[in-house]
Every structure is written in structure tokens, then in C-alpha cells.
TORPA-4810 file (N, C-alpha, C, O; in nm, 3 decimals):
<nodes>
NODE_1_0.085_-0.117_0.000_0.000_0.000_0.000_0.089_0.124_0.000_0.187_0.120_0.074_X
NODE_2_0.068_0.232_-0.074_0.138_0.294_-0.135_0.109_0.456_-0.054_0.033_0.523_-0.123_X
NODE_3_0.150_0.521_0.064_0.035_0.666_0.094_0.036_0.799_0.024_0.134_0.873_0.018_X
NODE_4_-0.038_0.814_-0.010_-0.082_0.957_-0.094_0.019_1.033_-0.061_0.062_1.030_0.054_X
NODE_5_0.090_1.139_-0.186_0.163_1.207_-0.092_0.059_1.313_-0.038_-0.059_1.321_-0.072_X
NODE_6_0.128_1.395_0.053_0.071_1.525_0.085_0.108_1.676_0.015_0.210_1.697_-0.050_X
NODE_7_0.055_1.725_0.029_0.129_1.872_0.006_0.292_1.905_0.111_0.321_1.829_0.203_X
NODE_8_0.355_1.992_0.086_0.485_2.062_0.173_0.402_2.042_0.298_0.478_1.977_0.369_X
NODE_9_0.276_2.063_0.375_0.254_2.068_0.528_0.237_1.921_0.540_0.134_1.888_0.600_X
NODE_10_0.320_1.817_0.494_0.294_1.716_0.583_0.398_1.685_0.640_0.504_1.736_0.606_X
NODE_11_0.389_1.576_0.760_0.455_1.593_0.844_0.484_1.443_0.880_0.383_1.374_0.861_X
NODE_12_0.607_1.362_0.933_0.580_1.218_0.984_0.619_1.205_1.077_0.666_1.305_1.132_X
NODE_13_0.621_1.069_1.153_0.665_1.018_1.263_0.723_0.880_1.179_0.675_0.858_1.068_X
NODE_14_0.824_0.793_1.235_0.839_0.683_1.160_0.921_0.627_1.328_1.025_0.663_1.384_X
NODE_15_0.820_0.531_1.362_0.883_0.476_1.491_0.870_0.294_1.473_0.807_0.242_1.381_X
NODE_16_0.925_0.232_1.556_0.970_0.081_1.563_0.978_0.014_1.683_1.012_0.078_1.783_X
NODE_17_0.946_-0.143_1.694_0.973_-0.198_1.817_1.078_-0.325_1.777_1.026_-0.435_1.756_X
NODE_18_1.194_-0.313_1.769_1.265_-0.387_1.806_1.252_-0.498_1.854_1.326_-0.587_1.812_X
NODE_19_1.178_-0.519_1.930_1.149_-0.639_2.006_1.094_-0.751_1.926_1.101_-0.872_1.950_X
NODE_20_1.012_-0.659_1.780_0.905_-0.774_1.739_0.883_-0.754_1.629_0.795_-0.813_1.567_X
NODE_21_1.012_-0.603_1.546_1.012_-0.632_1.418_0.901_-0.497_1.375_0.933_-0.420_1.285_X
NODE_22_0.791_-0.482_1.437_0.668_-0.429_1.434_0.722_-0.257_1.362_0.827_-0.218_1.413_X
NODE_23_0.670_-0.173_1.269_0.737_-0.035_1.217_0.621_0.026_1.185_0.538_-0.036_1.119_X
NODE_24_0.599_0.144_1.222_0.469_0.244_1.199_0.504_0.358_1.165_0.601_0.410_1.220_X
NODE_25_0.452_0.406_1.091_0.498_0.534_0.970_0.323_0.655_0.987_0.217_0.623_0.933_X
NODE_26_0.338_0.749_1.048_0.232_0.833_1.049_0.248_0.950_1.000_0.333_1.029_1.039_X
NODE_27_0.178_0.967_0.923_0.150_1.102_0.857_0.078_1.161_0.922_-0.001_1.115_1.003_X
NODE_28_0.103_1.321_0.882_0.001_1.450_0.897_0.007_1.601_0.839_0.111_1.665_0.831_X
NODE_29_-0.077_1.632_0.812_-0.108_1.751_0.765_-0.187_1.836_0.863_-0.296_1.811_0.915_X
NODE_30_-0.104_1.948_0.878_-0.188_2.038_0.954_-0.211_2.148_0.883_-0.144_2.195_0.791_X
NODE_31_-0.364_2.208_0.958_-0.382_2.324_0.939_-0.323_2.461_0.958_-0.302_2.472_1.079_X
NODE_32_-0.295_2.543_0.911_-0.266_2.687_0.950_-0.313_2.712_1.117_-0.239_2.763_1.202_X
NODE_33_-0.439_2.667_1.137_-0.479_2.674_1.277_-0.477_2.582_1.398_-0.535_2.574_1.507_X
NODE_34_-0.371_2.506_1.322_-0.286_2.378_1.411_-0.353_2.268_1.415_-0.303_2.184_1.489_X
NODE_35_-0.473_2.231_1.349_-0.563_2.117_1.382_-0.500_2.045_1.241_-0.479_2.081_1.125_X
NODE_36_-0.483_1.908_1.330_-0.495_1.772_1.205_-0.603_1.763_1.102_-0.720_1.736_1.129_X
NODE_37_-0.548_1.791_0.964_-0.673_1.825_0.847_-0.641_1.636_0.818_-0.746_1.574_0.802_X
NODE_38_-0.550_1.576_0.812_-0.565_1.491_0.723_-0.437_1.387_0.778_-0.326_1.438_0.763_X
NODE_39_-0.437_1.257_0.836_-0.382_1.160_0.860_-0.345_1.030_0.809_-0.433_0.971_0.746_X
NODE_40_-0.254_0.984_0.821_-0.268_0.839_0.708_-0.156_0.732_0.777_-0.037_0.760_0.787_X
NODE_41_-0.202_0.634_0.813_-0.028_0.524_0.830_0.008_0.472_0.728_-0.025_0.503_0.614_X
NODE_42_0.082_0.383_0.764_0.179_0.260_0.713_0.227_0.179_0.831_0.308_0.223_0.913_X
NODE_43_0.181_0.072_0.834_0.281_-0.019_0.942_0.282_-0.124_0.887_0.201_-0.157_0.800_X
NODE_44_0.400_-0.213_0.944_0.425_-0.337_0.867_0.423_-0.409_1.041_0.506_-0.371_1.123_X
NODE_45_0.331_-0.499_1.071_0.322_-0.594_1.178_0.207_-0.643_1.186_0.125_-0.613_1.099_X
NODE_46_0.168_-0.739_1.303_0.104_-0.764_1.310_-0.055_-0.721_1.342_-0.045_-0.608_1.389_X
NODE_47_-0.185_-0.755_1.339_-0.293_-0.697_1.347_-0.304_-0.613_1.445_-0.387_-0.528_1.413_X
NODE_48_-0.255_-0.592_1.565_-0.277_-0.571_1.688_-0.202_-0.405_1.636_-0.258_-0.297_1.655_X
NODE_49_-0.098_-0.419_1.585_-0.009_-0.305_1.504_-0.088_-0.222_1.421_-0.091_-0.100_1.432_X
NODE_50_-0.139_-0.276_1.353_-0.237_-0.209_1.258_-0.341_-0.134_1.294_-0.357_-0.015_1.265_X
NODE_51_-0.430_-0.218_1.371_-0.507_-0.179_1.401_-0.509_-0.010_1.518_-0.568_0.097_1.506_X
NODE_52_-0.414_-0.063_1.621_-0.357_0.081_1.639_-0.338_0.191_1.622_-0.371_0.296_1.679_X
NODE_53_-0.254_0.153_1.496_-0.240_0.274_1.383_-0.369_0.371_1.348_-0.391_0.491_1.360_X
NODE_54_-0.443_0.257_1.301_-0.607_0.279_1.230_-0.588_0.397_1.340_-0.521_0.498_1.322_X
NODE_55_-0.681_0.354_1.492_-0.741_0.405_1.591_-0.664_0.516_1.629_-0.716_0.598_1.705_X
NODE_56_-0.539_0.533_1.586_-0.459_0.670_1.610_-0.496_0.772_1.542_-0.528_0.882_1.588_X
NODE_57_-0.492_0.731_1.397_-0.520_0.821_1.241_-0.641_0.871_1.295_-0.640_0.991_1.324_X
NODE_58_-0.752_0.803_1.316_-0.914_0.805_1.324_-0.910_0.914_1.416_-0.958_1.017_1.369_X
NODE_59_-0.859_0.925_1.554_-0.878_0.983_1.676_-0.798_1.139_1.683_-0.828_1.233_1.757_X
NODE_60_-0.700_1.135_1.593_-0.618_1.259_1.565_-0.670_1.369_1.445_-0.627_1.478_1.406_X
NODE_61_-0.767_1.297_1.413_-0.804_1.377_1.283_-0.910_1.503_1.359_-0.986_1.483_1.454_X
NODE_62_-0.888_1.632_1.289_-0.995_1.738_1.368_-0.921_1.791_1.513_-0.977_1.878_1.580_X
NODE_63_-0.796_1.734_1.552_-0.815_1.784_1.692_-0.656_1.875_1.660_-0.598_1.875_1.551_X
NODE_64_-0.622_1.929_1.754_-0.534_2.042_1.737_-0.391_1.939_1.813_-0.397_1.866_1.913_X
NODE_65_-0.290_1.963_1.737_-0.166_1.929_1.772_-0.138_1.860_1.922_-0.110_1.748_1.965_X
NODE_66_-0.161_1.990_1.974_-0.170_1.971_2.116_-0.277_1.900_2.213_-0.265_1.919_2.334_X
NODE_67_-0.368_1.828_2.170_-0.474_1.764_2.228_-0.442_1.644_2.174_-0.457_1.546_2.247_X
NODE_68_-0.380_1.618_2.005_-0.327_1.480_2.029_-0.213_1.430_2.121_-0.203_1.315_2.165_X
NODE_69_-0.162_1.494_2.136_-0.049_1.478_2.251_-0.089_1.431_2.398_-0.002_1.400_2.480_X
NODE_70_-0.209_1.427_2.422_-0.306_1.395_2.526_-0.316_1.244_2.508_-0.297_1.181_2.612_X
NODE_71_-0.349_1.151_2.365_-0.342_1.058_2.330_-0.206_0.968_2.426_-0.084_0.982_2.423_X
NODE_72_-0.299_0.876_2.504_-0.183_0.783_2.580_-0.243_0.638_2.502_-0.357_0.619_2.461_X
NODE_73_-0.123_0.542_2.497_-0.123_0.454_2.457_-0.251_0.338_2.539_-0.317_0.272_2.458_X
NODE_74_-0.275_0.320_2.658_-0.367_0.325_2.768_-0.503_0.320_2.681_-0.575_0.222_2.665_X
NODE_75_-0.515_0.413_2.645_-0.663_0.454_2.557_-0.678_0.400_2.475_-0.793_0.361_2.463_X
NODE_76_-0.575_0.358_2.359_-0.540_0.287_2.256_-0.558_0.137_2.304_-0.624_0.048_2.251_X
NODE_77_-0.502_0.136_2.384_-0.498_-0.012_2.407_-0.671_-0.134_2.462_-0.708_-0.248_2.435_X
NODE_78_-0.729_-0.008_2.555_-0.864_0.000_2.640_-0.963_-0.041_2.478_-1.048_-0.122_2.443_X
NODE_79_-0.903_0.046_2.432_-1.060_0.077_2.302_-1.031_-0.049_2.254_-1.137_-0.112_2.249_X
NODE_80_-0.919_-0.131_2.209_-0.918_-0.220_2.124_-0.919_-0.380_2.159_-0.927_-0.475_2.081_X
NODE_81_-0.903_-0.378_2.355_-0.914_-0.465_2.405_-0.833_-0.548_2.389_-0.852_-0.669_2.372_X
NODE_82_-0.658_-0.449_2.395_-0.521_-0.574_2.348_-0.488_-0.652_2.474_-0.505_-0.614_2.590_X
NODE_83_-0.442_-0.757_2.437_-0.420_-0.856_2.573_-0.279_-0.768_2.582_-0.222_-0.704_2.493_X
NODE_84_-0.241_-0.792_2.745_-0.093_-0.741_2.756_0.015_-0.735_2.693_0.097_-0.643_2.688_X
NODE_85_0.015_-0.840_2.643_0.125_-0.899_2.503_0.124_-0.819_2.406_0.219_-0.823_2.327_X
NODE_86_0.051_-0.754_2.393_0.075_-0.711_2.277_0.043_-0.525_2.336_-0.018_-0.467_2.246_X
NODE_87_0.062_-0.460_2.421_0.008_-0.359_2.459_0.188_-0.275_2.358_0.199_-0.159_2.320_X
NODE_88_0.258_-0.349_2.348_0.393_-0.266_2.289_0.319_-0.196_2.126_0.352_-0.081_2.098_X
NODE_89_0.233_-0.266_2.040_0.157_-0.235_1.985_0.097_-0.066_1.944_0.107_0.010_1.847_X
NODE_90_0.020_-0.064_2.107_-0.011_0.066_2.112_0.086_0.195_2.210_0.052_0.300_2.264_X
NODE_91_0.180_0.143_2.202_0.259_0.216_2.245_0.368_0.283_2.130_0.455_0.371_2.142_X
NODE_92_0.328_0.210_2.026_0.426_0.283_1.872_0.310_0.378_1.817_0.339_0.465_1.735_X
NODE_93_0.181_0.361_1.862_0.110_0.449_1.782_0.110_0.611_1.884_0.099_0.726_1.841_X
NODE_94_0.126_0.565_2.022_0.166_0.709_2.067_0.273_0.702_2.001_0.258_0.733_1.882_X
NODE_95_0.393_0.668_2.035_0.519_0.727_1.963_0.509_0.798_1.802_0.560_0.902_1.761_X
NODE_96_0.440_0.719_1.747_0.395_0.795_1.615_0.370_0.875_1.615_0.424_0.955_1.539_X
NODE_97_0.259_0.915_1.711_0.182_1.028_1.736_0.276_1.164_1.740_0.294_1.256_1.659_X
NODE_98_0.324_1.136_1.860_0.468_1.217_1.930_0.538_1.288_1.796_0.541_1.403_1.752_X
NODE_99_0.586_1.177_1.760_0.708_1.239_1.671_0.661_1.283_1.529_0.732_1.349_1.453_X
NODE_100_0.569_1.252_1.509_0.475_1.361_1.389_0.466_1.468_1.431_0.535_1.553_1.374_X
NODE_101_0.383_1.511_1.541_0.357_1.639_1.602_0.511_1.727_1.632_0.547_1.843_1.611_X
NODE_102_0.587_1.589_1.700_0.753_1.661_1.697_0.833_1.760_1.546_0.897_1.865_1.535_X
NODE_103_0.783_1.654_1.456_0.838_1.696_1.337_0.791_1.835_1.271_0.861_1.915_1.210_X
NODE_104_0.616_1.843_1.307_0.585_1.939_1.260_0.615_2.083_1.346_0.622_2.197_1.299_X
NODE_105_0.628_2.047_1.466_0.629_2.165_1.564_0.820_2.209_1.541_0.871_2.315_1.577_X
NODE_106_0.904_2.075_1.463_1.037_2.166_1.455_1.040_2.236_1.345_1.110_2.337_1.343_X
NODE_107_0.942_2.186_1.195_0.938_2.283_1.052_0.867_2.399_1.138_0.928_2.506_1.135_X
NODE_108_0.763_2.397_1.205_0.737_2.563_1.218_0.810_2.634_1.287_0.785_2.754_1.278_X
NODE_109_0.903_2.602_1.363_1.020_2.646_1.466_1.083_2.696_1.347_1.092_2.818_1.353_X
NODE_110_1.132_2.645_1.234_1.218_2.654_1.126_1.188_2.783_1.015_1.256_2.864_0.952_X
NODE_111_1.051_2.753_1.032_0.994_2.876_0.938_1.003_3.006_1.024_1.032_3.117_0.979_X
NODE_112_0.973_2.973_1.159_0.964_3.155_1.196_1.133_3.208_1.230_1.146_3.319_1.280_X
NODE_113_1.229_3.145_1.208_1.336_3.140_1.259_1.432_3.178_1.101_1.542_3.233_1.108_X
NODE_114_1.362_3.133_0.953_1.324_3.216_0.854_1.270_3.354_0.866_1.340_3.448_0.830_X
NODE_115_1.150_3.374_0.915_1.059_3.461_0.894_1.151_3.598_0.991_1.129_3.717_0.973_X
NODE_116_1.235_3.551_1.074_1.281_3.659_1.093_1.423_3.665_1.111_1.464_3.710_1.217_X
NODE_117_1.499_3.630_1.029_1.584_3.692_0.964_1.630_3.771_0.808_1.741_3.823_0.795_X
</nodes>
């Protein structure tokens, strides 16, 4: 599966578990007014992985940068009813989360740091 690109405002996270092989790739596009317009994964693991992902993309869409960051793996895990074993699962889709929002919050660091010089 191949993801759309985005326009210049997109943004990723690309995190991994070692332990189990498991790799999740999250996109995002934000708005001018900081809210997630548009989300998308990629992961290569098992269902429990995937599905994650899904419930990350789904739950981040509409809300502002900073309210996904609220997103704990906990919640992820509750909604989908992962047995313990597999709770590492939803713990790459926070990390995803994280480091998308990371990525985008260092390009706008980058632009105003442009913008005034």
C-alpha cells in the first residue's frame, strides 16, 4: 500500500519496536490553525499493530496538535481490548503520534526562525 503524498505541510513520525520487528509510519497535515486536516499510516506488523495505527489516524483527525499529545497509549490499548502482550503495539502508535507532532512543531520552529531573519 502505497500513501498519498501530501502537500509541503505534511509531516511524519516513523517509529519501531525492536522487540518484534513491528514499524509504523504516520503522517500528517496540519492546518494553518494547528488542527490535524488529514492523517494516514503505514505499518508493517502484526494486526494488533495495525489496528492501532487505524485508531490513532481516526482519533487525531480534527483535533489540534496539542490535544493529540493527550493521546496515551492506555486509551489505545482500552478501546481495542489488546491482551498485555501485545500492549507494545499501542505504544508505537503514541510514539507515532509524538514524533509527527515533533516533526511538525520543529518545521514551524524553522519557518519563523526564517521569517525573521
Amino acid at each position: 500500500m502505497k500513501i498519498p503524498r501530501f502537500d509541503a505541510m505534511k509531516r511524519k513520525g516513523l517509529v519501531g519496536a525492536p522487540a518484534c520487528g513491528d514499524v509504523m509510519k504516520l503522517q500528517i497535515r496540519v492546518n494553518d490553525d494547528g488542527t490535524i486536516a488529514e492523517s494516514k499510516f503505514k505499518t508493517f506488523g502484526c494486526g494488533s499493530a495495525i489496528a492501532s495505527s487505524s485508531v490513532a489516524t481516526e482519533w487525531i483527525k480534527g483535533k489540534s496538535v496539542d490535544e493529540v499529545l493527550a493521546i496515551k497509549n492506555t486509551d489505545i490499548a482500552q478501546h481495542l481490548k489488546l491482551p498485555p502482550v501485545k500492549l507494545h503495539c499501542s505504544m508505537l502508535a503514541e510514539d507515532a503520534i509524538r514524533a509527527a507532532v515533533g516533526d511538525w512543531k520543529e518545521k514551524q520552529k524553522k519557518k519563523g526562525e526564517k521569517a525573521a531573519a
